[in-house]
N, C-alpha and C positions, 0 to 999 in steps of 0.2 A: 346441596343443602339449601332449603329455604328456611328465613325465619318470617313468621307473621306475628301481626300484632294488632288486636281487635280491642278496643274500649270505649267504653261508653262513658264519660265525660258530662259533669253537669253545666248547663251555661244559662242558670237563672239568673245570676249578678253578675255586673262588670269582670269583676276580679275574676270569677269563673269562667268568663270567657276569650279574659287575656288568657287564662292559664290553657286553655283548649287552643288556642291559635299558637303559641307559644310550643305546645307538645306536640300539636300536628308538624309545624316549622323545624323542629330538630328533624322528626320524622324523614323528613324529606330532603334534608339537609346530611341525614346519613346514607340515604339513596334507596329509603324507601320508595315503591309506588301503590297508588292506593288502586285497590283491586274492586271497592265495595266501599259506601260510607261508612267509615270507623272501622276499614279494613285495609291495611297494609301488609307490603311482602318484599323481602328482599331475599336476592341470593348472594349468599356466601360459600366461599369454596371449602371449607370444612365446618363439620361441628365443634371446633372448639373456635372459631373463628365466629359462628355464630353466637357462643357463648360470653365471648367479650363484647360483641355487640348487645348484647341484652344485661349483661352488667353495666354498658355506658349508657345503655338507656333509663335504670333506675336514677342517675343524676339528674333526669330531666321530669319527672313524675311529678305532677299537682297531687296540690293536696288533698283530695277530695275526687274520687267515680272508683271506676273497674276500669283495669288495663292486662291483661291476658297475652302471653306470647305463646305459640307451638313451632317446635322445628318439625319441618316437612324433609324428607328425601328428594330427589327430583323425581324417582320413582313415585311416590305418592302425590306428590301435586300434580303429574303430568295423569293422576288414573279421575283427578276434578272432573267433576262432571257438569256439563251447561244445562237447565233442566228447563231452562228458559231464559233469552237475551240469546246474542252473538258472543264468540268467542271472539277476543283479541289478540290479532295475531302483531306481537312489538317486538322486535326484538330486545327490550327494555325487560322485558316479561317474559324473556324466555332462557331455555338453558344457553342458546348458541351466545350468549353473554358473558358466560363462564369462561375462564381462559385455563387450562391448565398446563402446568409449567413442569 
């Protein structure tokens, strides 16, 4: 199971753009990796597992843009398609990161 999380964020004023540096930093502090600008992905090993992580992410929400999450399957993020760029092969970024117990 993947969860991503894609938002667009305003950073006209200061305060706007602590609050973007600030929700990028949890992001990645929860072991997010950013896939795309204002696109991130992590994998978690169930769907209710990804579900507590997108509840402890509404703690971290500015007050102001669009912020969007989708859970992937590993089946469906693995059928991504490159239509242009390389693909990155990390293992950071991939299923063999997954442990199952």
């Amino acid at each position: 199971m993947r969860l991503m999380v894609m938002f667009d964020l305003p950073t006209d004023t200061s305060q706007q753009r602590k609050q973007y540096r600030q929700f990028r930093k949890k992001l990645l502090n929860e072991g997010f990796i950013m896939i795309q600008y204002s696109v991130y992905v992590r994998v978690c090993t169930t769907r209710s597992a990804a579900e507590f992580l997108e509840r402890r992410l509404k703690n971290y929400l500015p007050d102001q843009g669009i912020i969007q999450s989708l859970m992937l399957t590993e089946k469906q993020y693995s059928d991504m398609h490159f239509l242009l760029g390389d693909e990155i092969e990390e293992v950071r970024n991939s299923s063999k990161r997954t442990i199952v117990l």
